[in-house]
Structure formats: structure tokens, C-alpha cells
C-alpha positions as CSV (number, residue, x, y, z in Angstrom):
1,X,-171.6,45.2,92.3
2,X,-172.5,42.0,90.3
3,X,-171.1,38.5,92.2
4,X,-169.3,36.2,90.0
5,X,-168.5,32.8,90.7
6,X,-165.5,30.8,89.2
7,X,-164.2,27.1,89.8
8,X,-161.0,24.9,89.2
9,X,-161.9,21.4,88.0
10,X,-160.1,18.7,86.7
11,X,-161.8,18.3,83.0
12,X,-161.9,13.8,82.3
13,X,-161.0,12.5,79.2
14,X,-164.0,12.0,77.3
15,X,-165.3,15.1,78.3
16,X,-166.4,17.7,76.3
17,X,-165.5,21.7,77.5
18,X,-168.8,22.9,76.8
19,X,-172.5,22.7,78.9
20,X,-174.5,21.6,75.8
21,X,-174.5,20.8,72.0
22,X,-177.1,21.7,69.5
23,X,-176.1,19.3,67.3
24,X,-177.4,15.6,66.8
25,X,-174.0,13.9,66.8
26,X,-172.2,15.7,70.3
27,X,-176.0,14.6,71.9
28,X,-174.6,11.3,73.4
29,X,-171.5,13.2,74.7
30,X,-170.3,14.1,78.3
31,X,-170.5,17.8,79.2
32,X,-169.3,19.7,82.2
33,X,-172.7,20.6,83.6
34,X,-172.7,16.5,84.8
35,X,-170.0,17.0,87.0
36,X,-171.3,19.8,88.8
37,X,-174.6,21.9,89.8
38,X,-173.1,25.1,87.8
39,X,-174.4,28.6,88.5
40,X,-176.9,29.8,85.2
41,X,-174.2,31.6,82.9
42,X,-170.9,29.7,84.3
43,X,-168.4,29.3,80.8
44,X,-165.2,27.1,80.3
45,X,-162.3,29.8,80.0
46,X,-160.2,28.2,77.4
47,X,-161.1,24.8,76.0
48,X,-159.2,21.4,76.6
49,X,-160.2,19.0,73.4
50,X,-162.4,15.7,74.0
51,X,-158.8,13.3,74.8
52,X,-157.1,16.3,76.8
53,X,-157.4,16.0,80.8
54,X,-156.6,18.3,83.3
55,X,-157.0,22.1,84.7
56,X,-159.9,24.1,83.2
57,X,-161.0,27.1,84.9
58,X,-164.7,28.1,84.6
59,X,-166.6,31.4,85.7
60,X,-169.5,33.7,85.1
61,X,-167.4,36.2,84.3
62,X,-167.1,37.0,80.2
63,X,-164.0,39.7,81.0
64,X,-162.0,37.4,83.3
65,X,-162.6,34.8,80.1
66,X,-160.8,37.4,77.9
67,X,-158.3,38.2,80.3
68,X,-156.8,34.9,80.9
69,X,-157.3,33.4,77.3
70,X,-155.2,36.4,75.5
71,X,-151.5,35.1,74.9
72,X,-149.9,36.6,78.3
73,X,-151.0,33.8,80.6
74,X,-148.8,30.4,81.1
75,X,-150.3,27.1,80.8
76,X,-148.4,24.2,81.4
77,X,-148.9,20.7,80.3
78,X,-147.3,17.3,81.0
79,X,-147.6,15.2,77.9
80,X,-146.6,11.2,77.6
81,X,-145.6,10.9,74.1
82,X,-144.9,7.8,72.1
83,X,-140.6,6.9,72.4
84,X,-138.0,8.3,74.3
85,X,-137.7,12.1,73.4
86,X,-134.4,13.4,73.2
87,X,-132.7,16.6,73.5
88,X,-133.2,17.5,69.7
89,X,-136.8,17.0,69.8
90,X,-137.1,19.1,72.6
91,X,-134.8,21.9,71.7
92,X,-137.0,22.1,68.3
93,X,-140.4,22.6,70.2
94,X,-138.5,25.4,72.4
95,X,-137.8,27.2,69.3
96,X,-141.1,26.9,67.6
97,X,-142.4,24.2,64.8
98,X,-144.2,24.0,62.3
99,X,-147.8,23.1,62.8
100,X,-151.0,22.9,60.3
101,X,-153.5,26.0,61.9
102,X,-156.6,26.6,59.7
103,X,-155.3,25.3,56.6
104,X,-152.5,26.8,56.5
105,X,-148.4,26.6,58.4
106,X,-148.1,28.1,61.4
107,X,-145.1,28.4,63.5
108,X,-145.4,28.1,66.9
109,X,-143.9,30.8,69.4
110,X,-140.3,29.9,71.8
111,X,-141.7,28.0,74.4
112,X,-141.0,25.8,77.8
113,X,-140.2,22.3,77.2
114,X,-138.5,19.9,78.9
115,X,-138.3,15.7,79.5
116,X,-139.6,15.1,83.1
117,X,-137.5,12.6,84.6
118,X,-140.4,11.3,87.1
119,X,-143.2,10.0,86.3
120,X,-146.2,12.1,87.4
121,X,-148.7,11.3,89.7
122,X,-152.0,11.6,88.2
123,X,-155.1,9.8,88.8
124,X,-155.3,6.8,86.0
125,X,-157.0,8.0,83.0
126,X,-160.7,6.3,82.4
127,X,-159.4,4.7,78.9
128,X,-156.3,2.5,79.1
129,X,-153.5,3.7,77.5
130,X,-150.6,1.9,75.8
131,X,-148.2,0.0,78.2
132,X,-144.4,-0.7,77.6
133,X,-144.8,-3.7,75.6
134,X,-145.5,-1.4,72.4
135,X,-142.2,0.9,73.1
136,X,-140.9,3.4,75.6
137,X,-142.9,6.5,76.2
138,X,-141.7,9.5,77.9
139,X,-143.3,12.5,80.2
140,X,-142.0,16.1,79.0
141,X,-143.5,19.3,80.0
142,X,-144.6,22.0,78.0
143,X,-145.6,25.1,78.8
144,X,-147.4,28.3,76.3
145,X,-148.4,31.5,76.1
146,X,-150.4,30.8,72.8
147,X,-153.1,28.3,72.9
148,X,-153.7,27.2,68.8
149,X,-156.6,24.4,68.3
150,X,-154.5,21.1,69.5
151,X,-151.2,23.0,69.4
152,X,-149.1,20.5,71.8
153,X,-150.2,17.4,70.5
154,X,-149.4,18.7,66.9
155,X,-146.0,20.0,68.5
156,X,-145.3,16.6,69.5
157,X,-146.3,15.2,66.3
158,X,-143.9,17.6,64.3
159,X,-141.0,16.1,66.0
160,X,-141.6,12.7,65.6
161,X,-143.1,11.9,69.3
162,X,-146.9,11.9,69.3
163,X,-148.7,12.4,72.1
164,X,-150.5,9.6,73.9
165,X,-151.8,11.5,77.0
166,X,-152.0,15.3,77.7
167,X,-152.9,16.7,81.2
168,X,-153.0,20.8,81.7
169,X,-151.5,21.4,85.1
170,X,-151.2,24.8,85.4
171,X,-152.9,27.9,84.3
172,X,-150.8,31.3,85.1
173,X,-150.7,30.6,89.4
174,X,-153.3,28.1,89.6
175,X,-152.2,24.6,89.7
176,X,-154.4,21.2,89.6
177,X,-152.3,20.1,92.7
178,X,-153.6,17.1,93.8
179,X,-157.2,16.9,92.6
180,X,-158.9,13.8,90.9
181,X,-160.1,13.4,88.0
182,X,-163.8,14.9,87.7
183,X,-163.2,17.4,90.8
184,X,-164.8,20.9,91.3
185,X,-163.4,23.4,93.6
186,X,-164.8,26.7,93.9
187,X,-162.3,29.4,93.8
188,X,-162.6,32.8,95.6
189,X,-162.0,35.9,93.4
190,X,-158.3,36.6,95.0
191,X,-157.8,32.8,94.0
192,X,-158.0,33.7,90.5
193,X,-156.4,37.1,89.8
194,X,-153.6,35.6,87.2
């Protein structure tokens, strides 16, 4: 029976979720494979885009990749968006908006979404973000079953509140906990089953 391995790590901001580019301009771009000495055939399940932080889950395994990208898992996020959200924002983004997807509208599907009234604790992100002198900001979480190229921060967007920081916490039962930015933990395969 074939061995797979799989990891939890908390993706940076600047990174890339990929191992290597072929093309000229990523070239001078961070990839995963610098955080960590990755088994040969190791893949990101489910991207987070170059500005995103947080909970990516990688493994050797192309099936469990499948399995926990289709639209049945949860993954949460906590967004800080620009200006204090209220409850009409967030009741639109639990009903679905409309978002650009490929050229074309797209609706997003009823999800999770609500104003966190702590702030979290996360390891300060490696490019300074906005203080309180440019306007409030507020935490909300969302979470989603569907996973559309840059979905939350065009959610956000949609009702007036873009986002400044995004941070994936969760994925299904696995959480990012306490881990710092840049981490690798290697998960066991009862760790993962979703």
C-alpha cells in the first residue's frame, strides 16, 4: 500500500501556493518548497492567492486533493476589511452576492458570516497594513463551501467593505490553532480525514 504524506502550514503573505513557475515573471517569487524540505510529488490542496495568509493543506495524495477541494468541505476565514461592517453588509454576503467569475456574474452560494467582536490573534503580517488613522476596520468571519478565484475578498468588495487582510483558519476539522506564520506540521493520515 503506497505511503502518503500530508502537512498543515501556515501559507505567508507574499507567498505563492505553488513549488515552481515556468514562467519568467513568477521567477523572483516565493514558493512553498522554501519553507520546507517537501517529499518529491507533495501538491497545495486548494490555493490561497499571493496577499491571502493562513491554513493550506498539502499532500502527495491527488484523491485526497479532490476530496477536500469539491464544494462539501468548510473553510473558514477571518477577514479585516476597510470600515465598520454592519449588519446589512453581512446579512447580504449570507445570502449570496454578486461577484465577477470568468467574465461573467456569478452569485455566490448562502454562506457563514459574521462581525467578530475580538480582534484575533495572529502573528503580524510581513507587510504593514493600514492603521486607524485612515478609518475603522473591522474582523468578520466567513466561512464557504465553494471556493471561486478570490471569492471573499470580491464578497467583501460587493458590499462596500474591502478586504485589507484575509487569513484561512480552518479547513473542514483542521484548524491553524496557534501556528506562526511560515510553519510546517506534518499531519498523520487520521489527522486529515475531513
Amino acid at each position: 500500500m503506497e505511503t502518503h504524506k500530508h502537512f498543515k502550514i501556515f501559507k505567508p503573505y507574499g507567498f505563492l501556493s505553488q513549488f515552481k513557475s515556468n514562467s519568467t515573471f513568477e521567477q523572483k517569487k516565493n514558493f512553498l518548497g522554501s519553507l520546507y524540505p517537501f517529499p518529491q510529488g507533495t501538491m497545495a490542496i486548494g490555493r490561497l492567492d499571493e496577499k491571502s495568509e493562513g491554513l493550506l493543506l498539502l499532500t502527495t495524495n491527488g484523491k485526497l486533493s479532490a476530496q477536500i477541494t469539491s464544494n462539501s468541505v468548510e473553510k473558514e476565514y477571518y477577514a479585516l476589511v476597510d470600515g465598520a461592517i454592519d449588519d446589512e453588509a453581512i446579512t447580504k454576503m449570507r445570502e449570496g452576492v454578486s461577484i465577477g467569475f470568468n467574465g461573467k456574474k456569478y452569485t455566490t452560494k448562502p454562506s457563514k458570516v459574521s462581525k467578530l467582536e475580538y480582534t484575533p490573534e495572529l502573528p503580524e503580517r510581513s507587510k504593514k497594513i493600514r492603521d486607524a488613522r485612515h478609518g475603522p476596520t473591522s474582523w468578520i468571519s466567513i466561512t464557504l463551501k465553494e471556493g471561486k478565484f478570490r471569492q471573499v475578498r470580491k464578497m467583501t468588495s460587493a458590499v462596500g467593505f474591502p478586504t485589507l487582510r484575509l487569513v484561512r483558519v480552518r479547513i473542514g476539522n483542521i484548524c491553524l490553532d496557534s501556528m506562526q506564520s511560515g510553519a510546517v506540521i506534518e499531519l498523520q493520515d487520521t489527522d486529515i480525514l475531513i
